[in-house]
Backbone as a ProteinNet text record, in pm:
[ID]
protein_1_A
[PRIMARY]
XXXXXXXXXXXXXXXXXXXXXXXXXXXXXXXXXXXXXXXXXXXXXXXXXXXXXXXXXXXXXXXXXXXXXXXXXXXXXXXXXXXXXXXXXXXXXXXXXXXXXXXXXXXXXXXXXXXXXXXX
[TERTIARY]
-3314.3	-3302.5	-3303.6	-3407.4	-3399.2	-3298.6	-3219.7	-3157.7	-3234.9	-3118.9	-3205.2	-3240.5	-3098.3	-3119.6	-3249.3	-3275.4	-3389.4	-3531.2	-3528.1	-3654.7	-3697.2	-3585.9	-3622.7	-3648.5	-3630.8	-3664.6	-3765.3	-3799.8	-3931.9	-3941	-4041.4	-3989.2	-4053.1	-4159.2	-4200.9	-4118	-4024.8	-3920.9	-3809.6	-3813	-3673.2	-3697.5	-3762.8	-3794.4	-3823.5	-3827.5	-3840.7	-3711.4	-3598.5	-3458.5	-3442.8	-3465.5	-3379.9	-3423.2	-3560.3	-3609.7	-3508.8	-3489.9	-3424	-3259.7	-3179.3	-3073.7	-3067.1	-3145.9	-3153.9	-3203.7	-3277.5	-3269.2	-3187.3	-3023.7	-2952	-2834	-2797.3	-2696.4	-2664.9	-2779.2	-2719.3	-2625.6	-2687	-2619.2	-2449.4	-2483.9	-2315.1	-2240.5	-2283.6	-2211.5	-2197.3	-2215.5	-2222.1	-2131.5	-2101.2	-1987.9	-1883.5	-1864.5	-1747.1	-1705.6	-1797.2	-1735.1	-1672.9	-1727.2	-1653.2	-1534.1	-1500.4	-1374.5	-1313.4	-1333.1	-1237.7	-1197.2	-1271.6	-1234	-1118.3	-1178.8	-1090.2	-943.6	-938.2	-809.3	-716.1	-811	-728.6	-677.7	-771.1	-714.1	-593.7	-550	-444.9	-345.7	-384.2	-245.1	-185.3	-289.8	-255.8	-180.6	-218.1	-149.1	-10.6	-24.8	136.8	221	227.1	297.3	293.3	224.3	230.1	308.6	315.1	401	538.6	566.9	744.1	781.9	704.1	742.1	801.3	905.5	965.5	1001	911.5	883.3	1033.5	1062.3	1199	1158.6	1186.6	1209.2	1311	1341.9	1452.9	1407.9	1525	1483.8	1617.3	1599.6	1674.5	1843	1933.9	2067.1	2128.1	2023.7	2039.3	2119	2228.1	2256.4	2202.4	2161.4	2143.9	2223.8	2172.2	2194.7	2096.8	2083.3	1978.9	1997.6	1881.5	1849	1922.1	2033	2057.1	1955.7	1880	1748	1653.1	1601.2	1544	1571.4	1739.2	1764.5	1803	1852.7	1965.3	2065.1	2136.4	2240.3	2385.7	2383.5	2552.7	2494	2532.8	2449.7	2587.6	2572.2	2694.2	2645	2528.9	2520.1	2455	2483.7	2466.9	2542.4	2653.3	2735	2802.1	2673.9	2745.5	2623.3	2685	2634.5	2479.5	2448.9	2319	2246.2	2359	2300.1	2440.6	2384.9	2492.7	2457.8	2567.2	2524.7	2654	2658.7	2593.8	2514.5	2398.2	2344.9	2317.7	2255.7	2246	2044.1	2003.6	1864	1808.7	1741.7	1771.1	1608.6	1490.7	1394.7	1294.8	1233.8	1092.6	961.1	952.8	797.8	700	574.2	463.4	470.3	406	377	522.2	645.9	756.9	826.5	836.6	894.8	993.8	1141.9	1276.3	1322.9	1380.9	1471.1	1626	1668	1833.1	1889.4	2063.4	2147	2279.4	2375.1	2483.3	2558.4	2676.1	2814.1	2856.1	2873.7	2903.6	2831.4	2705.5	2631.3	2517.8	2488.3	2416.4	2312.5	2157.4	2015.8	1979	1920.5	1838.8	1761.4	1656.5	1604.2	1451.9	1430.2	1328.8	1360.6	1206	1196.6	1250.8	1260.9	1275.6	1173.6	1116.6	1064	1118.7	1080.7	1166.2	1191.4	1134.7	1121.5	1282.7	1277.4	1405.6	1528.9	1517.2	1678	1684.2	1833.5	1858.5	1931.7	1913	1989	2175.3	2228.7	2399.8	2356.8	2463.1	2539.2	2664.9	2733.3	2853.4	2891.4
3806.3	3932.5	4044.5	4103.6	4266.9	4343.7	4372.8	4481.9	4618.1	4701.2	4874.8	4822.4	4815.6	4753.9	4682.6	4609.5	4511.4	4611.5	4644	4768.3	4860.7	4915.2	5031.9	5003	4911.6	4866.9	4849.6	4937.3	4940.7	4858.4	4780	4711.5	4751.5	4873.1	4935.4	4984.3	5078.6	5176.2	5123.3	5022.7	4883.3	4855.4	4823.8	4811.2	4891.1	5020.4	5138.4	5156.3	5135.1	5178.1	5088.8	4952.9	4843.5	4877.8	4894.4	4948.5	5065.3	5157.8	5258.7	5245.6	5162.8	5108.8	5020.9	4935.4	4892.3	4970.4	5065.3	5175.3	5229.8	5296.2	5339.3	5292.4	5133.9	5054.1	5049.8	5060.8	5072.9	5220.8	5301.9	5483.9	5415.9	5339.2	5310.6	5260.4	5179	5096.2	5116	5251.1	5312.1	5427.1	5488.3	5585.3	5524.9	5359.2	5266.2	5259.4	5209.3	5201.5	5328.8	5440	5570.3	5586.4	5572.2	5589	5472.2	5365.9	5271.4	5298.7	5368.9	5413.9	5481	5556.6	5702.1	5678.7	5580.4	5509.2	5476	5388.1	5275.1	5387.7	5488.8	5591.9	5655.4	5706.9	5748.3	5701.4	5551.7	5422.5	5433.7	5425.7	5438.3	5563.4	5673.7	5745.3	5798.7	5762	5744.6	5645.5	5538.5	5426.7	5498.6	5520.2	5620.9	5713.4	5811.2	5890.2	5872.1	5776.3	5733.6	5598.1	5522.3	5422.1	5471.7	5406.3	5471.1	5321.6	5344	5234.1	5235.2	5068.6	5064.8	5017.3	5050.3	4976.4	4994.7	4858.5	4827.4	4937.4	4935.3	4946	4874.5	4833	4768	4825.4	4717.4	4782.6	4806.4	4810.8	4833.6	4728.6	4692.5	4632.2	4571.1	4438.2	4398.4	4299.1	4278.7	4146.9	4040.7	3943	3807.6	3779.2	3749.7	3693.8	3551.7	3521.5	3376.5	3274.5	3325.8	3231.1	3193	3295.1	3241.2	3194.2	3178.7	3102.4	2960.3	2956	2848.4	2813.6	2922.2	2871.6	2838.9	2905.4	2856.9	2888.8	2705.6	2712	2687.2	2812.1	2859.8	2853.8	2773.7	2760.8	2957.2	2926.7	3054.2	3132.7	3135.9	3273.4	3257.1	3162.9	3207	3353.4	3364.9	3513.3	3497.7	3626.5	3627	3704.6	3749.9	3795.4	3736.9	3711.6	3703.5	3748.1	3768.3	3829.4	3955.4	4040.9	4107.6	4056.1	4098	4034.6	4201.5	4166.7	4284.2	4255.6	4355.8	4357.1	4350.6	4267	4280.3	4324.4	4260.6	4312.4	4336.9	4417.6	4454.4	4385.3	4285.7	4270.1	4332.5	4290.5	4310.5	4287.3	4366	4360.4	4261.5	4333	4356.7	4233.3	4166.5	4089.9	4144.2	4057.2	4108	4018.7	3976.4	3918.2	3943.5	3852.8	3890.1	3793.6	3869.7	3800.3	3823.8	3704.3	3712.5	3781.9	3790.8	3881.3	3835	3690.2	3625.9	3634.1	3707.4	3660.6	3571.3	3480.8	3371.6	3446.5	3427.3	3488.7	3372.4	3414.9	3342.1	3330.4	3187	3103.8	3109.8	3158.5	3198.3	3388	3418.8	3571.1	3622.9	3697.5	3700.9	3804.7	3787	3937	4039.5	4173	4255.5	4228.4	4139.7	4132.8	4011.8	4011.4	3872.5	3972.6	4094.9	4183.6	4291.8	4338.5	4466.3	4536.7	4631.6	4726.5	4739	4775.1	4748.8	4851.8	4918.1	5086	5033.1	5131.5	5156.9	5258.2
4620	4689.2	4584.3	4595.8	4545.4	4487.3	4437.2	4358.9	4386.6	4368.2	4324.7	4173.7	4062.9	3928.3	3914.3	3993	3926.1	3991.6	4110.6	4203.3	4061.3	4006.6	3938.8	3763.3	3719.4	3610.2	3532.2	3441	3411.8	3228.9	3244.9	3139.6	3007.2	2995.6	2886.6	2807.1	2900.5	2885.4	2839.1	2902	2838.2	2666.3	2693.4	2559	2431.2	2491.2	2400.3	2367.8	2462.6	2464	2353.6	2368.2	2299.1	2144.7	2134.1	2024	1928.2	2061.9	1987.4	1950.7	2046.8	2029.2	1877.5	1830.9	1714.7	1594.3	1649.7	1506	1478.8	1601.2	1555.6	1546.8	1499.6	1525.8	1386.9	1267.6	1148.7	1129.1	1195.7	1150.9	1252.4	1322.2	1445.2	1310	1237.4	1139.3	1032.1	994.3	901.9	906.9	1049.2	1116.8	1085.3	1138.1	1158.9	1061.5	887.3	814.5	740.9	787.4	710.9	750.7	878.4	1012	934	907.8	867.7	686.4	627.6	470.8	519.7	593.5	601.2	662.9	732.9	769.6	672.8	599.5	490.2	393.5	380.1	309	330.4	448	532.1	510.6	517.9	539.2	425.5	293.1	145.5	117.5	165.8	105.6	181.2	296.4	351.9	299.8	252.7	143.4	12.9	-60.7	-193.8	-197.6	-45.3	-79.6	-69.1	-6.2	20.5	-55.6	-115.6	-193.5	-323.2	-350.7	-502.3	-607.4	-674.7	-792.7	-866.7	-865.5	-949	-1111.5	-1190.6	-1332.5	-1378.2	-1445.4	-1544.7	-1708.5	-1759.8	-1893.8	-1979.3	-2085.2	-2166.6	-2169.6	-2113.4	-2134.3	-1948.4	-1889.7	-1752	-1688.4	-1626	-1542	-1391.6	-1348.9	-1231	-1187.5	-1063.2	-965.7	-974.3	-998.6	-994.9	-785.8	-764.9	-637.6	-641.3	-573.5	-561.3	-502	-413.3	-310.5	-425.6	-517.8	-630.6	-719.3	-805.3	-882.8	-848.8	-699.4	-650.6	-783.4	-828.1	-882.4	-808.9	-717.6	-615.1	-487.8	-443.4	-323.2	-205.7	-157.6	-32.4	87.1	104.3	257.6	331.5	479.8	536.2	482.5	435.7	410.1	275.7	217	42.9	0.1	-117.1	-163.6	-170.7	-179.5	-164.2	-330.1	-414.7	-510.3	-597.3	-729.2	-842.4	-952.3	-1030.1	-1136.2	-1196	-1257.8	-1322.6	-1437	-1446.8	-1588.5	-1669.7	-1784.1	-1878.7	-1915	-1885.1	-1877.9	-2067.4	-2122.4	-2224.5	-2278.8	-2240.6	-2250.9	-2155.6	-2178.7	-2053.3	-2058.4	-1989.8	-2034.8	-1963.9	-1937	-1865.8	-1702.9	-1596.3	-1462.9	-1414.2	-1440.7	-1379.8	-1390.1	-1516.7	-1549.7	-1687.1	-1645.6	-1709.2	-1785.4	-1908.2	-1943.3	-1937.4	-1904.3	-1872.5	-2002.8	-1993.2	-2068.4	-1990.2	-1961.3	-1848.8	-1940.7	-1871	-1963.9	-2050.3	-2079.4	-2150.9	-2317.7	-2300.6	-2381.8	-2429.1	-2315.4	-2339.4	-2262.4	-2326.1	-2263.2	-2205.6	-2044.5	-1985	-2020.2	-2007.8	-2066.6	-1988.9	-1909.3	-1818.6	-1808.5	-1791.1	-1775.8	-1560.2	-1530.3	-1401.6	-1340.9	-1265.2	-1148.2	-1083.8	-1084.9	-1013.1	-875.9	-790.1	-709.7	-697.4	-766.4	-766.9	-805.7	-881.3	-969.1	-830.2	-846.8	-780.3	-910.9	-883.1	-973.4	-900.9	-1033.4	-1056.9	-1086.1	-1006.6	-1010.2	-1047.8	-1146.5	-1328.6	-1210.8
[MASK]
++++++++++++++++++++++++++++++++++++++++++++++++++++++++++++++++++++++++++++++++++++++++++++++++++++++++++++++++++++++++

């Protein structure tokens, strides 16, 4: 049975469309990817502006992550940080050497991602 859709369909014209639909699907994807720079850009610079970079420097006091050392293992409600340690050198892409109070230097370097800073 007949359609209007199918009555009125001309298939020269169809094909001119489709023609022209594929010439301008690269300029569509080429919009998309600017709209999506321009996003990622946005995103970036809203994190840039409110992120605040921590570094140690030598002499600084922290906390060691207990989850990453497993040195005292307390279950659910043992501590979650120990320490004070004494920051003793800085290395490269945010790695710390510590030394406990005692004096004795840890024997492995640590990540910032593992220290909190000790407020004196």
């Amino acid at each position: 049975m007949p359609t209007y859709r199918t009555a009125v369909m001309d298939a020269v014209h169809n094909n001119e469309e489709l023609r022209l639909n594929l010439d301008l699907l690269e300029e569509r994807r080429e919009r998309a990817a600017i709209r999506e720079a321009r996003a990622k850009l946005k995103m970036t610079k809203y994190y840039n502006d409110r992120f605040r970079g921590v570094t140690f420097i030598p002499g600084d006091f922290v906390y060691r992550s207990n989850e990453a050392s497993h040195a005292i293992d307390g279950g659910k409600l043992g501590p979650k940080w120990e320490g004070p340690y004494e920051v003793t050198k800085a290395l490269r892409d945010g790695a710390y050497r510590l030394r406990s109070m005692d004096g004795t230097v840890l024997p492995q370097t640590w990540n910032i991602a593992n220290l909190k800073k000790r407020y004196l």
